[in-house]
N, C-alpha and C positions, 0 to 999 in steps of 0.2 A: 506615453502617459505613465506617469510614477505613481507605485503601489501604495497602497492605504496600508500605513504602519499598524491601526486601531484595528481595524478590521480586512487583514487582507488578504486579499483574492487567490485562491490557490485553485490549478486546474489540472483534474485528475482523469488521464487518459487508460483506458480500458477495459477491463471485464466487470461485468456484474452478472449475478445470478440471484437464483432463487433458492436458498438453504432451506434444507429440510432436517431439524436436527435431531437427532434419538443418544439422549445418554441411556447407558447400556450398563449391567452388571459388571459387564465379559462381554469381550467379543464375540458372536457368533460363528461356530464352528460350522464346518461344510454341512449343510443340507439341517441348518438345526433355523428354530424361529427361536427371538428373544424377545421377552417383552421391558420394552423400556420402562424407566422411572421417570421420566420428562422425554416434554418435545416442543420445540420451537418452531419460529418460522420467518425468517430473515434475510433480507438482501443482503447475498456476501459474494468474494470476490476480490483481487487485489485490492484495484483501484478506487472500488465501490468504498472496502472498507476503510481504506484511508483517507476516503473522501468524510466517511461519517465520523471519526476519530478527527479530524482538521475544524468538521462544523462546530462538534460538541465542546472543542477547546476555545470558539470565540472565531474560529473565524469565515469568509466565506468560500464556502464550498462549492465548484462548477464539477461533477463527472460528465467525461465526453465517451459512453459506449454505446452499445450496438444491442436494442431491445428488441425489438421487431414490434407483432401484435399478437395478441391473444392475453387470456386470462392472467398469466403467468409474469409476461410481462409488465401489467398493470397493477398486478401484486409487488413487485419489485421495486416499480418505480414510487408508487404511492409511497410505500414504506421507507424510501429513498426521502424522499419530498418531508415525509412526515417528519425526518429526522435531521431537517434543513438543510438536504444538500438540492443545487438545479441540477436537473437531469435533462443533458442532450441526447437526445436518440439521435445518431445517425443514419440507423436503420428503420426508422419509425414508417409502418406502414406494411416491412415487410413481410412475408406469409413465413419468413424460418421463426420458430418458437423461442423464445427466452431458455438459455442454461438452467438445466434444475442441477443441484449438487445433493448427494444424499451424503449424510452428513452422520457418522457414529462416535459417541466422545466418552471415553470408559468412564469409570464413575472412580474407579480405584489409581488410576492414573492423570486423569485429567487430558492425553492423551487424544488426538482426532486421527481418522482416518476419512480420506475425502474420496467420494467418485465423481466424477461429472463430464459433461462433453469439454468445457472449456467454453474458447473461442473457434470451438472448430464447426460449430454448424451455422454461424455468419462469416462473408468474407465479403467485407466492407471498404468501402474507398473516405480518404479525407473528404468533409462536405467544403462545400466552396467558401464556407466563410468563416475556415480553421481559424484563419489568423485573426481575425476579430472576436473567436473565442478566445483567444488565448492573452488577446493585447489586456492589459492593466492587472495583469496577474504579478505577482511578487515571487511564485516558485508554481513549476509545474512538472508534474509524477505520473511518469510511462511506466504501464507493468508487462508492456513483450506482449500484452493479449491484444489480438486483431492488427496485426502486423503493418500490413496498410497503412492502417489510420497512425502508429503508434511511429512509425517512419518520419509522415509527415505529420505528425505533432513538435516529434524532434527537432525537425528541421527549420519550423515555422518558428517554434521559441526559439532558436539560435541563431535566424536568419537575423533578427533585430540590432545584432551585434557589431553595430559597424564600426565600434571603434574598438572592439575586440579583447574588450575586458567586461563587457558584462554588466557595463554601467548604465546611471538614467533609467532605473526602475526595470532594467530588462528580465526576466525570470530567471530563476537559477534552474535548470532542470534536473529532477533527481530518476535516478532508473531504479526501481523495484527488480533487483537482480537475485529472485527467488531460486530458478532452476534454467540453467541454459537452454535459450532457442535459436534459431539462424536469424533473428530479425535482432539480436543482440550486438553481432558484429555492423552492423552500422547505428547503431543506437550508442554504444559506447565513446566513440571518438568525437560524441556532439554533447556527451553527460558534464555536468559539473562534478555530481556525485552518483557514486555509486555504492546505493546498500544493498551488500550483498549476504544469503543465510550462509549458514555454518555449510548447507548443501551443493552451495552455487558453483560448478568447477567453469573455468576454461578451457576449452578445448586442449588435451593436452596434459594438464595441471591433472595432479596426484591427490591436491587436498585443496583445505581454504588457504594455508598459507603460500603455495604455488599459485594461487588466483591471484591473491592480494596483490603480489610482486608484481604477476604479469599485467594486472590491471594498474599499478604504476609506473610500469617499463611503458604501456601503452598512452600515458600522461596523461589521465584520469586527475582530476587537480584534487580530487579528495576519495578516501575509497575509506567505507565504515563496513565491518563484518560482526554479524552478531551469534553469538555463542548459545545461544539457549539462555539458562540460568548463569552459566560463563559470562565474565567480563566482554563488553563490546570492545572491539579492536579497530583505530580510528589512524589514517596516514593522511597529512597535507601538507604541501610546502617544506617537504623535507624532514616535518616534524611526525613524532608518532605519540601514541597515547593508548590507555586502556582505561574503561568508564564499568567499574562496579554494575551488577544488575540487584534490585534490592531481593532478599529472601523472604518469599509468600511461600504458602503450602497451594501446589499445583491444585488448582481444581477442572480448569477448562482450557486449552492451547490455541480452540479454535480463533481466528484471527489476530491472535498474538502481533504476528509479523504486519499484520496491516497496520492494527496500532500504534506499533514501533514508526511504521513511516509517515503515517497522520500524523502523529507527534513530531517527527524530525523536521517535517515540512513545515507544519507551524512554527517550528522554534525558525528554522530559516528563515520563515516572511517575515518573523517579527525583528532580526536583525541578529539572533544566535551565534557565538562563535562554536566549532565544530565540536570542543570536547561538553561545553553546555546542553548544545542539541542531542547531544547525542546520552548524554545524562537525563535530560526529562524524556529523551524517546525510550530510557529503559526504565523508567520511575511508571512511565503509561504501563509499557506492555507487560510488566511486572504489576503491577494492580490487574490489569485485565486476565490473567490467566490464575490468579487470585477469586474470581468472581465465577459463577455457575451462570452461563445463558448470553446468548449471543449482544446482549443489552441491557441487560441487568446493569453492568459494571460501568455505565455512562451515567447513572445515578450520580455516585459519589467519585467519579473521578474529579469536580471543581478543588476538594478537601487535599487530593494527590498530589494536583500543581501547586497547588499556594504552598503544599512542603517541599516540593521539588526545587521549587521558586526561594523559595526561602532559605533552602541550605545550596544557593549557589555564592 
């Protein structure tokens, strides 16, 4: 089945949680209480938040994680739902509780600091009918959470490939290559692309640009690394590049990096070449980290892409 160019389907494998967020004067020092100046409350999480950065751009958004039951859960997903993405539970039913993440973001910095379980208190299997989640998708985005499932998501979107370019609507799959895990070395050699943070090493690798290499040496067909406020750094096909980040005054960091891949992924389903994608994924998370509040800044991102769009 060939992807919907107007509106198409992107399906985003991973983690979701329940953010709890507290901006803070200051950090809180050992054994001190602080009282915040705001607090939030939001489903985050890689794959979650690039799932809601993908809907809020136009297009349709599938997250495939691992919610279980209880209150928490149904705080997450609602608010999931509410923000137009479909939420697969895989776990749906189970007695393990939804990921909460406590969430502190300086006020003076814009800066996060994050706690959370992860995905480490579900361990979840693919459900049996992966591949028909994933079949009419245009681009689909593993973030290494829930290993399992994130394996055979891999698999199923690349499985389609039998003529071994990619063609006939088949997904492109991107990997969220936030922080090395073991379920990376077989996730990598099935990626189209890999966006990888300023933090991401390879086993081995001394920096980002020892990953880069290696993650080309490894024939990764496109490898994007992003710098913070630094220019994004883009390799494919031989060719190399670097894409400006625009300058905001920092206000909030949290989900920056999910932004960046919501956006990227969109630009890919909608048919983006890489130094493009990779200019409105840093036009997004450059307005997002710009804005106060885990959603706030979904308001007026429509006004971001029409100039993003515009000065392509």
């Amino acid at each position: 089945m060939g992807a919907d160019t107007a509106t198409p389907l992107g399906v985003f494998v991973g983690l979701a949680t329940l953010d709890v967020v507290h901006r803070v004067p200051a950090p809180p020092r050992r054994n001190e209480k602080v009282t915040a100046v705001r607090q939030d409350v939001a489903a985050g999480g890689p794959a979650a938040g690039a799932a809601v950065t993908y809907a809020a751009l136009g297009g349709r958004a599938r997250l495939v994680t691992a919610l279980g039951s209880g209150t928490v859960a149904g705080l997450v997903r609602d608010e999931l739902v509410g923000r137009g993405v479909e939420v697969v539970d895989v776990a749906a039913g189970s007695a393990v509780p939804a990921p909460v993440s406590a969430v502190q973001v300086d006020v003076q910095t814009g800066e996060r600091a994050v706690v959370s379980m992860d995905a480490a208190g579900h361990r979840v299997e693919a459900p049996a009918d992966l591949d028909e989640l994933l079949r009419g998708a245009a681009v689909v985005l593993v973030d290494g959470h829930h290993e399992e499932l994130a394996a055979a998501a891999a698999r199923s979107a690349t499985g389609e490939r039998d003529d071994g370019g990619g063609g006939g609507g088949v997904p492109r799959l991107l990997l969220d290559a936030g922080r090395w895990r073991p379920v990376m070395a077989e996730l990598l050699p099935l990626a189209d692309v890999a966006i990888c943070s300023d933090d991401f090493r390879l086993p081995g690798a001394g920096d980002s640009a020892q990953t880069a290499a290696g993650l080309r040496d490894l024939g990764l067909p496109t490898v994007v690394v992003t710098h913070g406020a630094a220019p994004v750094e883009w390799w494919e096909d031989g060719r190399a590049g670097t894409v400006d980040v625009p300058t905001v005054p920092v206000r909030d960091t949290l989900g920056a990096g999910d932004a960046f891949h919501g956006a990227y992924a969109f630009a890919v389903a909608r048919g983006m070449a890489t130094p493009q994608a990779a200019g409105m994924a840093a036009a997004v998370a450059a307005h997002r980290v710009g804005v106060v509040g885990p959603r706030d800044w979904l308001d007026s991102l429509p006004a971001v892409i029409d100039a993003a769009v515009g000065q392509r």
